[in-house]
N, C-alpha and C positions, 0 to 999 in steps of 0.2 A: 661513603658518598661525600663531594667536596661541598660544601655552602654555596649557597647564592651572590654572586656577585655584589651587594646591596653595599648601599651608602655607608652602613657600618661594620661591614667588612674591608671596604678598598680603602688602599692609604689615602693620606691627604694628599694634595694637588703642591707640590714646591714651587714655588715662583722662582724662573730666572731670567738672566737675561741673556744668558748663554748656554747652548750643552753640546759637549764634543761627543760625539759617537766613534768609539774608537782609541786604545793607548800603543798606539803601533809609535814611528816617530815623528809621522805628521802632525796624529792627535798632539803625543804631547809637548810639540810646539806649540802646539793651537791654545792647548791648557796654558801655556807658560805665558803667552803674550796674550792672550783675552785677557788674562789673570791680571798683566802688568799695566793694562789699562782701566783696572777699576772695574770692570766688569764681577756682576754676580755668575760666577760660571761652574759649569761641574762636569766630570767627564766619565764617561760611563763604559764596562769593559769586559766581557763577555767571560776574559781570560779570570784567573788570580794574582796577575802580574803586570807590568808592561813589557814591552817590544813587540807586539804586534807579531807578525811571520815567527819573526825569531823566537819568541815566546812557545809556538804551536809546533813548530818545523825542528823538532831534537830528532831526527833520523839517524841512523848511522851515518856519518862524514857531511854531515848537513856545515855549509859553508859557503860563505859569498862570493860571489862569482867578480864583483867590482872591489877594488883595491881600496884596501881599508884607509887609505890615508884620502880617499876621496869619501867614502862610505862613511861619513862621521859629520857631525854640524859644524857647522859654520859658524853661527848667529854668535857663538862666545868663544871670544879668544883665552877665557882663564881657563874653560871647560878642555880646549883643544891643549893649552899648556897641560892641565893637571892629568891628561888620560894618552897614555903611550900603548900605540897599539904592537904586539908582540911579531904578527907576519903579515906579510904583504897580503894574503886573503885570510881574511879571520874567521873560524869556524864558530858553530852558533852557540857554543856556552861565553865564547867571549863576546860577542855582540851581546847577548842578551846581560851580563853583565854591564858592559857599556853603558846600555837602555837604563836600568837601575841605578849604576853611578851617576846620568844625569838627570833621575827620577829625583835620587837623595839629594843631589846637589842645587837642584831646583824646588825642592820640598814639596813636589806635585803629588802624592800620596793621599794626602791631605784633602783633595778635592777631586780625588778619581772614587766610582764605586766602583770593585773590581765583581766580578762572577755577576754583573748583569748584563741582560742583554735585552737594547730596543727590540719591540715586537711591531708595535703600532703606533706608527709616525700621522700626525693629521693635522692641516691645517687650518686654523681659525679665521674667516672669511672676513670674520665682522671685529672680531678682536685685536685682528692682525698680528697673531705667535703660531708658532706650534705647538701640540698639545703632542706628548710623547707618552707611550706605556710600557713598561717592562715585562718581562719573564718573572721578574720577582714582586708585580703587583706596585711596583715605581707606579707616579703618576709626577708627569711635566711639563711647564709652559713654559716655552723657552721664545723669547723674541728672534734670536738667532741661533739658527739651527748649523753646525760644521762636521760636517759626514767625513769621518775617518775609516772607513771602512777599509781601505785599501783594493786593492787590483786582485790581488791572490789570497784570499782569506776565506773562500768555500771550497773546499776539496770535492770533487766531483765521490756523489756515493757510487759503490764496489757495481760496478754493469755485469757482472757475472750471475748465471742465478746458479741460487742454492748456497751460496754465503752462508746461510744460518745455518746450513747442517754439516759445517766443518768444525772438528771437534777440537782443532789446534788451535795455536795464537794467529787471530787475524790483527793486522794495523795498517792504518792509512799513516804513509807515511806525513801527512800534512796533519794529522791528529797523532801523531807517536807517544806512549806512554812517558810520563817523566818518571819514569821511573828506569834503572837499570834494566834493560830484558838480555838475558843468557843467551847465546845463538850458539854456545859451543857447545859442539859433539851434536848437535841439530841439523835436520833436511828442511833448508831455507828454499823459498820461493821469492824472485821480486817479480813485480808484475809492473812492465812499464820500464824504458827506456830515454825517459827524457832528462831535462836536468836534475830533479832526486835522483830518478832510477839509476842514473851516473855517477852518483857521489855516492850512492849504498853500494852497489857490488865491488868496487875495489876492498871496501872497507870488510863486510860480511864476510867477501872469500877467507879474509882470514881468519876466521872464527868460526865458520859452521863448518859441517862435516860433509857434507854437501850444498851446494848453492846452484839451484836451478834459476836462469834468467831467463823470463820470458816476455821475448820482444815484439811490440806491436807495429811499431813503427821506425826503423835504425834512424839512428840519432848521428848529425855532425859532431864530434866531439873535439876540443884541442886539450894539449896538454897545459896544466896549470900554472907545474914549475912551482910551484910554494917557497916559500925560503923564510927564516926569519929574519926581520930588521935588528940591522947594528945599530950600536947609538949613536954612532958617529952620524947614521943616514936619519935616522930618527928625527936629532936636533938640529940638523942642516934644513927638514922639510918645517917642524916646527918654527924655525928663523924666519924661513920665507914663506907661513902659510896666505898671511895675506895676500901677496901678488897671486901665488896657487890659486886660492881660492878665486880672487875677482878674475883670474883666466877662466878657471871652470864653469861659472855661473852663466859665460856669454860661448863657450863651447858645443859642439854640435851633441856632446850626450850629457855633459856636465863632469867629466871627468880631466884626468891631466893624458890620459891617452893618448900619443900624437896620431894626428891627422894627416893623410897627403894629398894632395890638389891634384894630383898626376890619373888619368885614367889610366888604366892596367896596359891597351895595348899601345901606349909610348914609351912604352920603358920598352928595350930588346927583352929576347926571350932571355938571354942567358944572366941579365940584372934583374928579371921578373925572378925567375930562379931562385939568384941567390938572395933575394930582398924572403921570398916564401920560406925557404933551408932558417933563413934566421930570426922569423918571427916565428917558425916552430919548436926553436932550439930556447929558444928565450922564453917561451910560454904566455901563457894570458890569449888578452882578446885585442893583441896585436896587427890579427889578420885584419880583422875590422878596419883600421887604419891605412892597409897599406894600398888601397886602389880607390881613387873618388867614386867610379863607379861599380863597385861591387857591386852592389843590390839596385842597381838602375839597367843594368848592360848585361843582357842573359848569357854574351860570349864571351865576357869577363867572368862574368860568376862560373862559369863552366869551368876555366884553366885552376881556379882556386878553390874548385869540387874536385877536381880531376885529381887534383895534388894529394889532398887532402884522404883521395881514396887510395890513392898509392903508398902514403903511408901507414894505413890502415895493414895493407896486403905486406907491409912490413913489419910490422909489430907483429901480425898477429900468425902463428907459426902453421897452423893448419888452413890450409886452402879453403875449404867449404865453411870454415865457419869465417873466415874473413870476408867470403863474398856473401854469406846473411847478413853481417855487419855491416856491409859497406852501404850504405843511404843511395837511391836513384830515384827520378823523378821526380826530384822538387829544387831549387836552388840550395846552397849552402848560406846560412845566417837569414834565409827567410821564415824558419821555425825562429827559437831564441837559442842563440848561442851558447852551447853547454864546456865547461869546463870540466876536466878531471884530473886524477891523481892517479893513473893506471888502469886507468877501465879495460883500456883494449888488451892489455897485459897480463889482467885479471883471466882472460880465456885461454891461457897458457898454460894456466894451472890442471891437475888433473880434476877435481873436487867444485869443474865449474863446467857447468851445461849450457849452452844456450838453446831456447826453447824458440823457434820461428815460427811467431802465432801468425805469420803470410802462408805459409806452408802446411803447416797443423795449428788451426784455431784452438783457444781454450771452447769447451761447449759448459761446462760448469763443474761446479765446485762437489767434491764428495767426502765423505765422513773423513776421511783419511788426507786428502788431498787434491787435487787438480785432473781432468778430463779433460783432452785435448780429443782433436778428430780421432787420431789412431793410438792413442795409449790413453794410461790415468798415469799423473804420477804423484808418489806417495810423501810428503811432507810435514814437518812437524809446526812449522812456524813461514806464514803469507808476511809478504809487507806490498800492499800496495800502492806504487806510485803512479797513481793514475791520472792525476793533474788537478786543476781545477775547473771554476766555473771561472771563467775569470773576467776581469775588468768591470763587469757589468752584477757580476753575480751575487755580491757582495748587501748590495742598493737594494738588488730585486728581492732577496731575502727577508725582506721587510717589508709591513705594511704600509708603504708610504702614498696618501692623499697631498694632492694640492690644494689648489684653489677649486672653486666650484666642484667638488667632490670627484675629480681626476686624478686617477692614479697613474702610480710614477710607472707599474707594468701596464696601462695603458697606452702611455706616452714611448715606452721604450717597445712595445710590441714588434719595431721593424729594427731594433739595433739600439744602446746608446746615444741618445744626443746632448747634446747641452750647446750652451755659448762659454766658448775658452775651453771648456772642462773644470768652471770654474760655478756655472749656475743656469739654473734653465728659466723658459716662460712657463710661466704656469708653474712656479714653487717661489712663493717671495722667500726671500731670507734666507733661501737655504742654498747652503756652500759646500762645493765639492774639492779635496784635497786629492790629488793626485787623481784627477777623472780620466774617464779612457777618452774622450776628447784631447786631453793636453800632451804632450811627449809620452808622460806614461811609462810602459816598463821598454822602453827604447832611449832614457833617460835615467842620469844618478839620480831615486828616488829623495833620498835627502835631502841635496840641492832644491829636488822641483818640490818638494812638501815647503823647504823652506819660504820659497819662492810664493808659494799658491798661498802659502799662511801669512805671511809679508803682506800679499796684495789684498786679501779676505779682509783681514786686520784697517788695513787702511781705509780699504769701503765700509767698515761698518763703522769708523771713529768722526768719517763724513757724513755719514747719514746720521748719526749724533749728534757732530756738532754743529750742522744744519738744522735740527728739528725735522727729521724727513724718514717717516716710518718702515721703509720696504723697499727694496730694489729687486728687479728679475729680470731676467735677459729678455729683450724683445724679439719676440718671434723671426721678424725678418733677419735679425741678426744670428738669428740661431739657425738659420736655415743656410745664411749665408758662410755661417763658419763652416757647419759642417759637410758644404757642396763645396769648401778648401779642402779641409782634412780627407775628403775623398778622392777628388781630382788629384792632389799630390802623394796620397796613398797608390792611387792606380798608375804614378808615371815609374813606379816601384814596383821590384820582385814580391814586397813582402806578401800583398793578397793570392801569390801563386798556390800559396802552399795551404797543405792542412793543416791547423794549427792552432791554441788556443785564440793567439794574437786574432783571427776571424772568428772564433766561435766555432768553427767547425770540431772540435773534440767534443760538444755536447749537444746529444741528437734532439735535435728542432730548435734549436736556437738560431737566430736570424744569422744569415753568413753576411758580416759588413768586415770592413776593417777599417777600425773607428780612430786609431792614434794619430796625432798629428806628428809628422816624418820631416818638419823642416828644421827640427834641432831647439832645445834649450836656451838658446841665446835667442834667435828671432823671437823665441816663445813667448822670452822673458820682455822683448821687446814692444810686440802687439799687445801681450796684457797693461803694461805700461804708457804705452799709445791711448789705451781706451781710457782709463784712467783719467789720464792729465787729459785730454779732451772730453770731462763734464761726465765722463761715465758712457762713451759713446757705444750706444747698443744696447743699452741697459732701460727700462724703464721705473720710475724711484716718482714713488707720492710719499 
């Protein structure tokens, strides 16, 4: 039986003056420059590591989708000289090395507690801090509170019943063991087709003895194209990172990805053509680029669906199962853009099944393996990629009070809101990195962490060195950002679809779509607007 909670059981109460929740790479930017301004600060971390995603996401062929010479910080140019990245997308042992190179380099160790995790966030009305608790009986008072939490860092739990009475290896793949797991001479199952689900089966077919996919919902997919970087190209990008970079920061995703002004149908068909032949030959998330209005113009997005499925019907050698794969009814890049390495290529093989949970549902899970409507089938080892909870889910997994005793699942009851994506009314103090208000995951996250932790930094070194205890977004300003990010969400494909980006992957969560869609540079713009004009929007006693 545990003890009573009592005065001489719970730790003592730490005083500070800062506490990052989160060592993904927003936090620890957050850690490094709160740090470098004298701040008493600490940052706290669920994990036993940093990197954040990367840290938790070791799946089979787990790798990022954004081109690693963008996917890396900015803020130091020795950091950028001293670290060469190997390929154009870097897979997650090397990221998450990176995260640690600039952990060590930074000596941020030191003021991270790794393996805790906030429970109970609350605010002091009268004292004006937050008052924080832990999983491991932490106690803290933090004047300024910076939520690192990230966008995708709740894996949605297994919707299947009867989980528990499967007697093989089950894994989400957003919680993957760290450890080696064996898939040879193994009857694999993946469940989920979206971006994991796309980067596990190429990988697994080659290693298990059989590999059942079972698809819920067919996924856009392009080809990745990987390659390693030469030196030659390496030190050429290293010479000019500076210009790279200040291009990227004021870019429509944050990246060096070109962009074209041109809508799709002014180009002739037979230049639409051949501009599609060689953004698929070339790989990446080129298509993205190649029409202004993809994701605005539903007869645009159709020619660059249409395409997209006819390559499908070529790669993939058997008729019926190319037309299970092939995606209908939703625009193409209004889910999130999935990159792979042979996925469609992977059902070529013989030792690979696809499972059309449209056609035959899973109904649950049994001793041995998986029931669908008309069969069971027999498996040694699940890997679930079933997504997450995302943008929002992160926040809500926590106990967080505001002011007058309102919480923050009060507040978000009809969807995420804040002012920027950077702070709400009714939570002084507390700062949100990467919120689903701001670009978010339609942006290079590292740029925009840098960006939000830049601007966080600066409003709390003015409310210092003013003598001015609290800033929060004022209501009308909050209302008025987020009837932006809506209005310019709705002149977009992206709310057509099902998808985490609205919510709709997790049953009863409000259907909004909360990202603001005008690009990383304006982002970077309006938050800088508010700023230099006195904090407009904000209210600060």
């Amino acid at each position: 039986m545990s003890k009573p909670d009592t005065l001489e059981t719970r730790q003592p109460v730490r005083r500070l003056d800062a506490l990052v929740i989160g060592m993904g790479f927003g936090g620890m930017y957050a850690l490094h420059r709160t740090r470098g301004m004298g701040l008493d600060v600490l940052g706290i971390e669920a994990g036993d590591d940093v990197g954040g995603t990367w840290y938790w996401n070791r799946y089979p062929g787990a790798r990022c989708d954004v081109m690693s010479i963008d996917y890396s910080y900015s803020f130091s140019d020795e950091i950028q000289q001293e670290w060469t990245w190997s390929e154009q997308f870097s897979a997650q042992p090397e990221i998450l090395s990176y995260a640690r190179f600039v952990a060590d380099k930074l000596d941020l160790k030191r003021d991270i507690r790794f393996e805790t995790r906030a429970t109970r966030v609350a605010y002091d009305d009268d004292a004006c801090l937050w008052r924080v608790e832990t999983d491991r009986g932490d106690r803290f008072e933090a004047t300024y509170l910076l939520m690192a939490t990230g966008p995708l860092s709740v894996p949605k739990p297994i919707d299947i019943p009867g989980a528990d009475m499967f007697k093989g290896e089950l894994h989400l793949s957003g919680k993957y063991p760290h450890r080696p797991v064996d898939l040879s001479g193994k009857r694999v199952a993946v469940i989920g087709t979206g971006s994991s689900g796309i980067q596990i089966v190429p990988v697994v077919a080659e290693q298990a003895d059989h590999l059942y996919v079972f698809q819920r919902t067919p996924s856009f997919t392009l080809p990745m194209r990987n390659r390693p970087l030469d030196a030659a190209y390496v030190a050429h990008i290293k010479q000019h990172y500076p210009g790279l970079r200040a291009a990227a920061r004021y870019s429509l995703t944050g990246g060096s990805r070109p962009m074209s002004s041109r809508p799709l149908f002014s180009i002739p068909p037979a230049e639409r053509e051949e501009l599609l032949e060689e953004a698929w030959a070339y790989g990446g998330l080129r298509f993205l680029g190649l029409f202004s209005d993809l994701l605005t113009n539903a007869e645009a997005n159709e020619v660059v669906a249409e395409f997209v499925r006819g390559k499908i019907a070529e790669v993939v050698e058997d008729p019926d199962t190319a037309r299970r794969l092939t995606p209908q009814g939703y625009p193409i890049f209004a889910r999130r853009p999935c990159l792979d390495s042979g996925y469609y290529e992977a059902f070529n093989r013989d030792n690979v099944t696809l499972m059309d949970c449209l056609e035959d549902p899973i109904t649950a899970f049994t001793e041995t393996g998986i029931r669908t409507a008309t069969r069971e089938v027999a498996v040694d080892v699940v890997i679930a990629a079933t997504g997450y909870d995302a943008l929002t889910g992160a926040m809500l997994s926590i106990d967080i009070t505001g002011k007058n005793g309102r919480s923050l699942k009060e507040k978000w009851a009809d969807g995420g809101r804040s002012y920027l994506g950077l702070a709400m009314e009714g939570f002084p103090n507390l700062f949100i990195i990467a919120g689903a208000n701001g670009p978010s995951a339609l942006a290079n996250f590292i740029l925009l962490n840098e960006q939000n932790v830049d601007w966080i930094c600066d409003c709390i070194d003015h409310l210092r060195t003013n003598g001015l205890r609290a800033i929060e977004a004022d209501g009308a300003a909050e209302d008025r950002w987020m009837r932006k990010v809506t209005e310019l969400g709705a002149r977009s494909l992206y709310p057509t679809a099902n998808t985490w980006y609205t919510g709709a992957n997790v049953p009863g969560k409000p259907r909004t779509f909360p990202v603001y869609i005008g690009g990383l540079g304006r982002y970077r713009e309006i938050c800088t607007d508010a700023a230099t004009d006195g904090y407009a929007g904000f209210h600060i006693v």
